[in-house]
FITI-866254 format. One record per residue: x, y, z of N, C-alpha, C in turn; residue number from 1; residue in three letters. Coordinates in Angstrom, 1 decimal. Layout:
# FITI-866254
n_east, n_north, n_up, ca_east, ca_north, ca_up, c_east, c_north, c_up, seq, type
X, Y, Z, X, Y, Z, X, Y, Z, NUM, ala
...
This chain:
# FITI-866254
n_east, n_north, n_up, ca_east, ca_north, ca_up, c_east, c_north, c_up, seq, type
117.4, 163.0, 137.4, 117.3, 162.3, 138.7, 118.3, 161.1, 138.7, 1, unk
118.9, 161.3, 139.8, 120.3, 160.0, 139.7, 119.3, 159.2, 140.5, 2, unk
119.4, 157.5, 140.5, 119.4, 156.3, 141.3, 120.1, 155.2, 141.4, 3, unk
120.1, 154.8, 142.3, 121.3, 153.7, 142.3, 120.3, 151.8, 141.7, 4, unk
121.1, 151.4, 141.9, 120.5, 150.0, 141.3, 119.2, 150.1, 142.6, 5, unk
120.0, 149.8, 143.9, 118.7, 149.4, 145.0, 117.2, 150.4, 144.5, 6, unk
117.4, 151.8, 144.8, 116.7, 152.2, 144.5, 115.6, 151.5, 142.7, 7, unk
116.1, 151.7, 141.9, 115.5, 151.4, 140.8, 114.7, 150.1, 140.8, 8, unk
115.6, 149.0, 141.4, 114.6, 147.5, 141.8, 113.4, 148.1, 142.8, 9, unk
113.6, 148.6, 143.8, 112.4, 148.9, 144.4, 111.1, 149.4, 144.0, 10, unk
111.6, 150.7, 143.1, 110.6, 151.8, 142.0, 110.0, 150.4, 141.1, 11, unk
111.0, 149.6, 140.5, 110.2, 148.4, 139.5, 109.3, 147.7, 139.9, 12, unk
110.0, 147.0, 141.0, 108.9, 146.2, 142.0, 107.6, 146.6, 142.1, 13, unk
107.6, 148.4, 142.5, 106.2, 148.5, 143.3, 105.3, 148.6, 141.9, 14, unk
105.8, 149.7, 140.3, 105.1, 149.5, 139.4, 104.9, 148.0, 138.8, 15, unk
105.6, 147.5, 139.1, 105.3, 145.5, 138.7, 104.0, 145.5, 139.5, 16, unk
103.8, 145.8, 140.8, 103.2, 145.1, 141.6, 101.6, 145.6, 141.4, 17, unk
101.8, 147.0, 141.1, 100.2, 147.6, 140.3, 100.1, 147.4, 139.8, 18, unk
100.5, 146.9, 138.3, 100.0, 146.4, 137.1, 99.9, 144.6, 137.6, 19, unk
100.3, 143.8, 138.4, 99.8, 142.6, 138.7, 98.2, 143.0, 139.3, 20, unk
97.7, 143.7, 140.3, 96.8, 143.6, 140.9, 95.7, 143.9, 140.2, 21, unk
95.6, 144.0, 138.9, 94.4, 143.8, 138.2, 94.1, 142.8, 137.8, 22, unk
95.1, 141.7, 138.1, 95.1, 139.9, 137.4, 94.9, 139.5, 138.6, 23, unk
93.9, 139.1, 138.9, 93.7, 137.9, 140.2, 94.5, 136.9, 140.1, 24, unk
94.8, 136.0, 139.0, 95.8, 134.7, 139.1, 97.3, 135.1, 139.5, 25, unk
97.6, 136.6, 139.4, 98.9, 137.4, 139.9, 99.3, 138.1, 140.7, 26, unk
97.7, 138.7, 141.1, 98.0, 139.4, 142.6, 98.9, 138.5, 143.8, 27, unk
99.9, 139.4, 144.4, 100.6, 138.5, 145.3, 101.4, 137.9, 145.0, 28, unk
101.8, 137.3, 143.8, 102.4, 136.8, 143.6, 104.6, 137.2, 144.0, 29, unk
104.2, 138.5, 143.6, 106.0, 139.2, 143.8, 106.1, 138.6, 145.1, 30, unk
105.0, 139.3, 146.3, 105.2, 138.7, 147.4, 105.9, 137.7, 147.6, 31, unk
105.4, 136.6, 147.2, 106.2, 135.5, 147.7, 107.3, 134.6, 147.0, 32, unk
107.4, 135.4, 145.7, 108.8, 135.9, 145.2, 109.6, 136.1, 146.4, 33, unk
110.2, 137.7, 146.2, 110.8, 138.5, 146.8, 110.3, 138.8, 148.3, 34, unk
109.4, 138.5, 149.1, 109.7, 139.0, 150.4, 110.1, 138.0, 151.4, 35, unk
110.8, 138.4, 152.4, 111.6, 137.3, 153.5, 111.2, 138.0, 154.8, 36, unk
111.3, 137.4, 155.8, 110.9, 137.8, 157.3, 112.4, 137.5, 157.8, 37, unk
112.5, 138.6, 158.8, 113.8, 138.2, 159.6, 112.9, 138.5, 161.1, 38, unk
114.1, 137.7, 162.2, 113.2, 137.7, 163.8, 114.5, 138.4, 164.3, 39, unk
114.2, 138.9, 165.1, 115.1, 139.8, 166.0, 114.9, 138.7, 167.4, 40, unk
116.1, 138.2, 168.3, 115.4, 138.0, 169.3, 116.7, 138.8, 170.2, 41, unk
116.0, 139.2, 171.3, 116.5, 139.8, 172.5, 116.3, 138.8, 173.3, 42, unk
117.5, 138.8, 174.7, 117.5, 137.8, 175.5, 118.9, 138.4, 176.6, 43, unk
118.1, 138.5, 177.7, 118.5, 139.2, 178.9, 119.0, 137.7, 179.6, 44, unk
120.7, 138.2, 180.0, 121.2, 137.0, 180.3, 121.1, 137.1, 182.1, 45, unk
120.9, 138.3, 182.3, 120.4, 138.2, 184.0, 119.3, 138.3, 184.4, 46, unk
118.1, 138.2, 183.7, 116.6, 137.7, 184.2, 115.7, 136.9, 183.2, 47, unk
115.2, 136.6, 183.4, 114.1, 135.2, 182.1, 113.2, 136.7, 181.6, 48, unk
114.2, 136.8, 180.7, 113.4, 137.6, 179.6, 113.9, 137.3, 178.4, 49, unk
112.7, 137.6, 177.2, 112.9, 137.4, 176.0, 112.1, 138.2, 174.9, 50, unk
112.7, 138.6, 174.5, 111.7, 139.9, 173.2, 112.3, 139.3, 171.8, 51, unk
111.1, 139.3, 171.0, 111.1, 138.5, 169.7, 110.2, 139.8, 169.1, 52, unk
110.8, 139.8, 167.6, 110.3, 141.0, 166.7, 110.5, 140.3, 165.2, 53, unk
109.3, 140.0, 164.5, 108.9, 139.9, 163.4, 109.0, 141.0, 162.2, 54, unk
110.0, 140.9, 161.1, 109.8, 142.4, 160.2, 110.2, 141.2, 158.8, 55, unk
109.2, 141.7, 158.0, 109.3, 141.8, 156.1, 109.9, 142.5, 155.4, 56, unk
110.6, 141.4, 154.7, 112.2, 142.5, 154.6, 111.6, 142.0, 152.5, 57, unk
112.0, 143.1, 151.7, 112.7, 142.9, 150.3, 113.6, 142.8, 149.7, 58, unk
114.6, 143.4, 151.0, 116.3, 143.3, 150.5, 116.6, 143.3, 151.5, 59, unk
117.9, 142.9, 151.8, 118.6, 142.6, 153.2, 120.2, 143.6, 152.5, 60, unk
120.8, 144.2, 153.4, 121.8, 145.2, 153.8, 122.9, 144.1, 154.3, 61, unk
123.9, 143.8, 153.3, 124.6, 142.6, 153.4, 126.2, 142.9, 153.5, 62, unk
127.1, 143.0, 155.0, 128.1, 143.2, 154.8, 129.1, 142.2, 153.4, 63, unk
129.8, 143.4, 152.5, 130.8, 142.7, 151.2, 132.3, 142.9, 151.8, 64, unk
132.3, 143.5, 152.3, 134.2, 143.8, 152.9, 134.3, 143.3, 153.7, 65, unk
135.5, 141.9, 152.7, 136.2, 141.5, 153.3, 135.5, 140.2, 153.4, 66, unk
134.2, 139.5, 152.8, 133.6, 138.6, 152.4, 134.1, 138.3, 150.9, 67, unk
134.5, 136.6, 151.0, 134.7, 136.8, 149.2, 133.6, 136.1, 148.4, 68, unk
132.6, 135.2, 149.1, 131.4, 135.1, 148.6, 130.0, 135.8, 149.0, 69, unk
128.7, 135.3, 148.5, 127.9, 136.0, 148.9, 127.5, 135.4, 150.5, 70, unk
127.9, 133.8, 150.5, 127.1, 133.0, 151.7, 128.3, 133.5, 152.9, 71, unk
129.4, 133.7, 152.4, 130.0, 134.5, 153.8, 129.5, 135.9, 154.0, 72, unk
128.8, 136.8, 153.2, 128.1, 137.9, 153.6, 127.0, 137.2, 154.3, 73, unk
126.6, 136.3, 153.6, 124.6, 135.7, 154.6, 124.9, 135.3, 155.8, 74, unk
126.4, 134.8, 156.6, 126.6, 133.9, 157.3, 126.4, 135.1, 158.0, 75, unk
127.7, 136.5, 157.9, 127.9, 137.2, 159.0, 126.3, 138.1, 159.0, 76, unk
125.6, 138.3, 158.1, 124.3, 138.6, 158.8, 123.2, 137.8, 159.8, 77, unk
123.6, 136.4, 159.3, 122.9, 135.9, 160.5, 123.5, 135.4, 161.8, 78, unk
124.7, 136.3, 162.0, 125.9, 136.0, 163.2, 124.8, 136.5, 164.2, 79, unk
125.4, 135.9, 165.7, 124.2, 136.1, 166.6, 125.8, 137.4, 167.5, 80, unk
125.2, 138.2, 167.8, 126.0, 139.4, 168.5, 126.0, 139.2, 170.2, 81, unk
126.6, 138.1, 171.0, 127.1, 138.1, 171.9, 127.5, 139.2, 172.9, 82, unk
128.0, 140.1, 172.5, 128.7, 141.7, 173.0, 128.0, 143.0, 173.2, 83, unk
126.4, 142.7, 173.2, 126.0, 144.2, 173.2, 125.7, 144.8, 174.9, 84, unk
126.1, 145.3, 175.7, 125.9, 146.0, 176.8, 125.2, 146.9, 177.2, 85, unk
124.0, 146.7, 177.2, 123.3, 148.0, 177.9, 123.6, 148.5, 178.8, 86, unk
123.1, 150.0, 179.2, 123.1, 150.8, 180.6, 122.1, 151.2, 180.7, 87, unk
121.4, 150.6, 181.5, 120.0, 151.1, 182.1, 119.8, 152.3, 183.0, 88, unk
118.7, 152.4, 183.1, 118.4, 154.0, 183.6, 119.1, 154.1, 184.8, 89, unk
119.3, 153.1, 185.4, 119.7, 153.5, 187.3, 121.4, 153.3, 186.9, 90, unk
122.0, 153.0, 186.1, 123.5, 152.9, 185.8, 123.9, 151.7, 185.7, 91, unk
123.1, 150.7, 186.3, 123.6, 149.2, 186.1, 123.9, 148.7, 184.9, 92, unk
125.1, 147.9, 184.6, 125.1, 147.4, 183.3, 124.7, 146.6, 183.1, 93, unk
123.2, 146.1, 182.0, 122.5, 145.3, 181.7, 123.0, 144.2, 180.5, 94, unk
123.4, 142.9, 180.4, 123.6, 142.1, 179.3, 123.0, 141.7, 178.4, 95, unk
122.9, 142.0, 177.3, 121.6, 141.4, 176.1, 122.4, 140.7, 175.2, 96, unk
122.0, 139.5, 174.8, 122.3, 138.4, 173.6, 121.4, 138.0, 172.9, 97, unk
């Protein structure tokens, strides 16, 4: 069976994480190690709307090309995307930021 690095940390993590849960002083603990929250927000520039989405992340998916450190990969993940266009059901084009 081939795996790559990602995969293998994940597989470790979860067997780490059983063998912690028989130690109360350990349970949880990876948690707040290793897990991060990221927020999604949506924001409709032609009506007072706003959608916010809460997710628990273990690894983050970090553009490297063309980044020569890691904090210029962290930067462009937390770039905010100005440009995305929707088209709603009736054909109008909807703006989201």
């Amino acid at each position: 069976m081939q795996q790559d690095v990602q995969e293998f940390c994940l597989l470790f993590l979860e067997a780490l994480e059983k063998k912690m849960k028989d130690i109360p002083e350990l349970d949880g603990q990876l948690n707040k190690l290793f897990e991060g929250k990221t927020i999604t927000l949506i924001k409709c520039l032609d009506v007072d709307y706003e959608s916010k989405r809460a997710e628990k992340f273990v690894e983050l998916q970090l553009m490297v090309k063309g980044c020569h450190t890691i904090y210029e990969s962290l930067d462009l993940f937390i770039t905010v995307s100005n440009s995305l266009v929707l088209t709603n059901h009736i054909g109008r084009n909807t703006r989201w930021r």
